[in-house]
N, C-alpha and C positions, 0 to 999 in steps of 0.2 A: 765142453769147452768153457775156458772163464776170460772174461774181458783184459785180466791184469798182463794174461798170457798171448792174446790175440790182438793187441793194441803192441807188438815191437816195430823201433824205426830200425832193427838191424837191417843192416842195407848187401843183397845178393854179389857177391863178389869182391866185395870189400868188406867181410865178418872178420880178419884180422885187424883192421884198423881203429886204432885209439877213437869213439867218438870226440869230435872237433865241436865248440862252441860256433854255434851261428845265426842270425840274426832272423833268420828264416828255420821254422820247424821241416824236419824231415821231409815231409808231407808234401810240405809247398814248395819243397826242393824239387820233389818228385813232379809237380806241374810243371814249374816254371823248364823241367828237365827236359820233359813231352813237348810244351807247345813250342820248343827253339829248336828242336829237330826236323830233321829232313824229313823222317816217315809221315809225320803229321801235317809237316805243310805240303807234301802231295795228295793230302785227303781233299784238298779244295779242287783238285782235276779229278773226283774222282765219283762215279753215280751214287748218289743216294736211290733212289726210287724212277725219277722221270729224268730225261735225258741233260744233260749240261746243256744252260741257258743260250738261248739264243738273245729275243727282245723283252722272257718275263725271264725274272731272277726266280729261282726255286732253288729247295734245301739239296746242296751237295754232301758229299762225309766232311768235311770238315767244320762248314754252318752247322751240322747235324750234332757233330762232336762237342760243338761248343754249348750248344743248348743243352744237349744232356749233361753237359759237366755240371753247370748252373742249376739244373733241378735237381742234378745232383746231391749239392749244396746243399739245397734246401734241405731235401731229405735227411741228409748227417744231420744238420745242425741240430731239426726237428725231432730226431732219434737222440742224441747226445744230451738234449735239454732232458727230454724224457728217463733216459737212464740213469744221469745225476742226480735225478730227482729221487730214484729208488734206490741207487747205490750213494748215497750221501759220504757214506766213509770210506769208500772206494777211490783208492788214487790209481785210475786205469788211463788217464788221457783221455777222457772222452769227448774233453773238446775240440780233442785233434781230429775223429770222425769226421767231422762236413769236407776237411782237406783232402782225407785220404778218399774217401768216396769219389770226390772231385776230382780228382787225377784219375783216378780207375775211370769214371764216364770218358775222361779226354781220351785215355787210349782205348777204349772199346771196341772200335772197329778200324785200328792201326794197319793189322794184317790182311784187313778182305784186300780182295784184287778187285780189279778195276770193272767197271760195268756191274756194280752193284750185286745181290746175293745171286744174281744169274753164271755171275764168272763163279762162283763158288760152284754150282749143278756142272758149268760148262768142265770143270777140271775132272770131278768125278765120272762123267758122263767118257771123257777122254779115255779112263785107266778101266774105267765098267764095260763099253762096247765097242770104244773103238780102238785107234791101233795102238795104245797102250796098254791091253789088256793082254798082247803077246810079252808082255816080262814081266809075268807075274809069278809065272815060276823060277825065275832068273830070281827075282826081289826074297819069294820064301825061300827058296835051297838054301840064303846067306844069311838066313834069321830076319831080314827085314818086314816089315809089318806092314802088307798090302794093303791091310784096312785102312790104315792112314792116307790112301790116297783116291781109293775109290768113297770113302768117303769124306771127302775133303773137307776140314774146316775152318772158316776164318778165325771164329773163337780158338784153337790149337792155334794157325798161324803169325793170331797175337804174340802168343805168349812165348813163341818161337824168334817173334822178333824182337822181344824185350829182356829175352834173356839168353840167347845163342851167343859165343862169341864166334860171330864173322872173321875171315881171314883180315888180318893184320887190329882189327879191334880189342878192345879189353875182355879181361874177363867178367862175364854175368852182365855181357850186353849195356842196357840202360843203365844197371845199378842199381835198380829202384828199391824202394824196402819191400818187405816181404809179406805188410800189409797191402801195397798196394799189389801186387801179382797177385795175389791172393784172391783180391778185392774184382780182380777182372776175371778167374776162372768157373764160368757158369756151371762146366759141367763138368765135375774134378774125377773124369776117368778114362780110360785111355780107349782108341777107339775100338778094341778088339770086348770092352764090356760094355758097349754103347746099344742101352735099350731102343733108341728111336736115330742114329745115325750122328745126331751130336757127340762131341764128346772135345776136351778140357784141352790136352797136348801130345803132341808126337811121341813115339819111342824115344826120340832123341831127346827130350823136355820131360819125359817120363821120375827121371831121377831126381831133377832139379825142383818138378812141385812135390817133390817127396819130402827134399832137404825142407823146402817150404813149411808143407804141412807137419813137419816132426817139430819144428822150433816154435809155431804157432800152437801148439796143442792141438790139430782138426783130426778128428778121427779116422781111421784107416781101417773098411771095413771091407777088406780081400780084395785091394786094387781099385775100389770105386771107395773115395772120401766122401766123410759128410760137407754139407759146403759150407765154407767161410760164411758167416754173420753178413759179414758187407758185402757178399754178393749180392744178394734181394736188393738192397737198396740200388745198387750199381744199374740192376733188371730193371727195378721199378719204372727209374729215371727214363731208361730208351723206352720201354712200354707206353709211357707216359708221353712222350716229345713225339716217337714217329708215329703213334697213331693218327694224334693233334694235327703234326705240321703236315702229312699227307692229305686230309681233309684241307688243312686251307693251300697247297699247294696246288690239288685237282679246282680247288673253286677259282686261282688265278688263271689253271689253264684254261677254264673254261668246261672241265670234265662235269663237275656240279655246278648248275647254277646258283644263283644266289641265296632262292628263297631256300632250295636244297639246303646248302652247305648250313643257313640258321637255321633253321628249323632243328638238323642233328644237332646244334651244338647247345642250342637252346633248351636241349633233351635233359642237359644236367643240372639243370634247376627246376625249382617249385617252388610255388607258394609265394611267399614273401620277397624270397631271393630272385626270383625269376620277374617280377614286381623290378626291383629294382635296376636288374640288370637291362630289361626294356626301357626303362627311363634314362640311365647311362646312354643307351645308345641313338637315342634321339638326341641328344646333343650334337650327334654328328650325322651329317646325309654323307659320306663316301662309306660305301660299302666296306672296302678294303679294311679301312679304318675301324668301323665297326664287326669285323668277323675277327681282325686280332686283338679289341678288346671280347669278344667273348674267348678265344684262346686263350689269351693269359686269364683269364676267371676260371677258367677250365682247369688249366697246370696247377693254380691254389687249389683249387679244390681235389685233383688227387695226389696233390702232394702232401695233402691234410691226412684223407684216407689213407694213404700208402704209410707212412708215420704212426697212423693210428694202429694200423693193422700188425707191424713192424713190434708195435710195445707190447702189444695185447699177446702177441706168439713169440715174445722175447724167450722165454724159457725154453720152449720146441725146439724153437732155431738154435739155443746152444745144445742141447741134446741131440741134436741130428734129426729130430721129429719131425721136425714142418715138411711138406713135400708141394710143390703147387707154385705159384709166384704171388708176390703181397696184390699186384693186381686184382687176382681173382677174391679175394677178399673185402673188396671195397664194399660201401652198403647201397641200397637204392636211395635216391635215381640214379644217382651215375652211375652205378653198373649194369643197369640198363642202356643207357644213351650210351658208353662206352663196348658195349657188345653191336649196340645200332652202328656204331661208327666203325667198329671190325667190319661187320657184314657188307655195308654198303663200299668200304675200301676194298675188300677184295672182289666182288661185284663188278665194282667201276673203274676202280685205280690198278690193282694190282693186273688186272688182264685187259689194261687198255690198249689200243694199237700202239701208242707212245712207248708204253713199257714193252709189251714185248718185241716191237722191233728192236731193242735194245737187248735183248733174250736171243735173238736169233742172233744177229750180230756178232754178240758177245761169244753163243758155241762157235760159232766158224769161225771167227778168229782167235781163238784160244786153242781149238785143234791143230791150228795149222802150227801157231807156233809154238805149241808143245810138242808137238812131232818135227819140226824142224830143229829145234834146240836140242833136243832129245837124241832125236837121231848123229847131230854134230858132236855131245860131249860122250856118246857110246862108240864112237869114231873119230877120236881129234887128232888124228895122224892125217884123213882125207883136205883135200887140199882145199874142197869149199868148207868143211868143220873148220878150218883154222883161220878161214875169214870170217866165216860166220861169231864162233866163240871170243873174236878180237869185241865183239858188241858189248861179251859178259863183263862185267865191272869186277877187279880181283879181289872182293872181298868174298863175292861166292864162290865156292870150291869146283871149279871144274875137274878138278884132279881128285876126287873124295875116291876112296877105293873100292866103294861098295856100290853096284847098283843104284838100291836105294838113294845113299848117300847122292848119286851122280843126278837123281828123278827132283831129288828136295832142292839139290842147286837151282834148277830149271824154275821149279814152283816157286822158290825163294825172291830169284830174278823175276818172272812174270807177275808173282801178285803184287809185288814191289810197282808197279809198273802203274801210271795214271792213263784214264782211257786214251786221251791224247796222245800218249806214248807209244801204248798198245797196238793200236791202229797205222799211226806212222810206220813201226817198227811191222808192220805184217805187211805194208806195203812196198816196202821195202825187201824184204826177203825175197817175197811174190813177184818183184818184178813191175808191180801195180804204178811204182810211184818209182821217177830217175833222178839224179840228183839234177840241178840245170847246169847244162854245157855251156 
């Protein structure tokens, strides 16, 4: 891969059209395109990790989205200086990097559904053992590709939502360029060659990261690509934030105490640095105050590493070589204190009563109505399918002709859907909740 070739602002659905002079680069178009849309501003109803705020405010996907665009940021700019630096007589755009990286963190996690990476287990879990596992042979006989749904992905669902045209929408979805799609697909293969369950986009999105990857230069190596450049960085960013913010979120629930929460975080310094960052913080007696100055000392310091790492395997990464995430690269101490803060997260945070009642939650209401919707658009002649399917909004295809097509309506509408929504809407179906008389 070369930079001159993987730096285009052609934009997905609009490659006929004259580029237009504008006051804003490509790039920034692509932000300002994300954060004024509807999908993005229901990331703020929607779980990050521990349940929507009651009396402490904690990171939802949208707080979540934000932060990672910003280290995002960093990270391009960090990368971009570094690269000018080597490629001095290279006119590649590389100071467009920090924007387009930026955009790609904003939609990152566009397409999960709602109730955080638990509704993602909750859909596959649906089509793997329960009663959506009787149309699976209905989904193959028509060529449809079952693996896309038993193992469901919100990384695919992104990508599904930024560039599908929806009934009565344009073509190529958001429009974005083709740096940025690019820039969000972690895992660029479909899911029928997915080594560990992840994988990039649908059958139906299949073609369109092709068109992608052929105009970018990424290599195409029998249906699994190598990955875009600005992937890693796009990775690094969320490795970086929701480690961080999970630890100082458990410390406001209460999950870690105090001395807990410094103590790991204080793990990422030494010597000198660690010297000073205790003097910083005696400036201040509120905790709170003190545990997000050591966070943001944190984010600098692997947004340094991650950078470092990033220039050092510049050459890999355009050869398709590198394999692993810039995380795992980082040097000591922090990649110690940062494995300390994996462990203890999944220990404490990840399998706290908090989180997974929000796990259990999440399968049983995602069953119910994926088998209710399911069952309506495989029957929209029945007299409750046609009250029910009046919920569907007509930009999804209730009428698709395939199976498939009819499964991805459902998935499309539900992960669409903020928990607030989700919930209402299944009490509703259920009979749980009436409207008032």
């Amino acid at each position: 891969m070369n930079w001159t070739q993987l730096l285009s602002g052609k934009r997905l659905g609009m490659e006929e059209y004259a580029e237009r002079k504008h006051e804003r680069t490509d790039f920034q178009r692509d932000y300002d395109r994300l954060i004024f849309s509807s999908p993005f501003r229901r990331l703020q109803n929607k779980t990050q990790v521990f349940p929507l705020p009651g009396s402490i405010f904690v990171h939802n996907r949208l707080t979540h989205s934000l932060e990672v665009s910003c280290v995002g940021r960093s990270l391009g700019n960090n990368v971009a200086k570094g690269l000018m630096r080597k490629y001095a007589d290279v006119n590649a755009g590389f100071t467009e990097i920090g924007s387009i990286v930026s955009a790609a963190c904003l939609a990152h996690d566009i397409g999960n559904p709602p109730f955080g990476h638990s509704g993602e287990r909750a859909i596959s879990a649906y089509f793997m053992e329960g009663n959506g596992e009787k149309l699976m042979d209905k989904v193959i006989r028509e060529g449809g590709r079952w693996e896309d749904f038993v193992r469901f992905e919100g990384n695919a669902n992104t990508m599904r939502l930024l560039t599908h045209q929806f009934v009565g929408r344009r073509r190529g979805g958001f429009a974005l360029t083709y740096c940025t799609l690019a820039s969000i697909v972690k895992y660029p293969y479909p899911s029928t060659l997915s080594p560990n369950g992840k994988f990039g986009f649908f059958q139906t999105e299949e073609s369109t990261y092709r068109q992608i990857a052929s105009e970018l230069g990424i290599e195409d190596r029998g249906g699994r690509y190598a990955r875009y450049p600005l992937v890693y960085l796009v990775e690094a960013a969320d490795d970086i934030c929701y480690q961080i913010m999970d630890i100082e979120d458990a410390h406001k629930l209460r999950i870690l105490t105090e001395e807990e929460t410094k103590e790991l975080l204080l793990g990422f310094f030494e010597g000198g640095q660690r010297d000073h960052i205790l003097d910083v913080m005696r400036l201040v007696n509120d905790a709170n105050e003190q545990i997000a100055y050591l966070r943001s000392s944190i984010v600098g310091s692997l947004v340094d590493e991650c950078s470092r790492v990033f220039l050092e395997q510049e050459e890999n990464i355009l050869e398709g070589l590198f394999t692993g995430s810039l995380i795992k690269g980082i040097k000591e101490p922090v990649r110690s204190a940062y494995e300390a803060c994996s462990s203890v997260a999944y220990r404490k945070i990840y399998c706290a009563r908090e989180v997974l009642d929000i796990e259990l939650a999440g399968y049983h209401i995602f069953s119910q109505l994926i088998d209710i919707l399911t069952e309506a658009v495989m029957n929209p002649e029945h007299s409750y399918s046609r009250l029910l399917l009046q919920h569907i909004p007509g930009q999804y295809d209730i009428h698709a002709p395939s199976i498939y097509g009819k499964i991805q309506c459902i998935l499309d509408y539900i992960s669409g859907m903020t928990d607030v929504y989700a919930l209402d809407l299944y009490r509703k179906v259920t009979g749980l909740s009436l409207p008032a008389v």
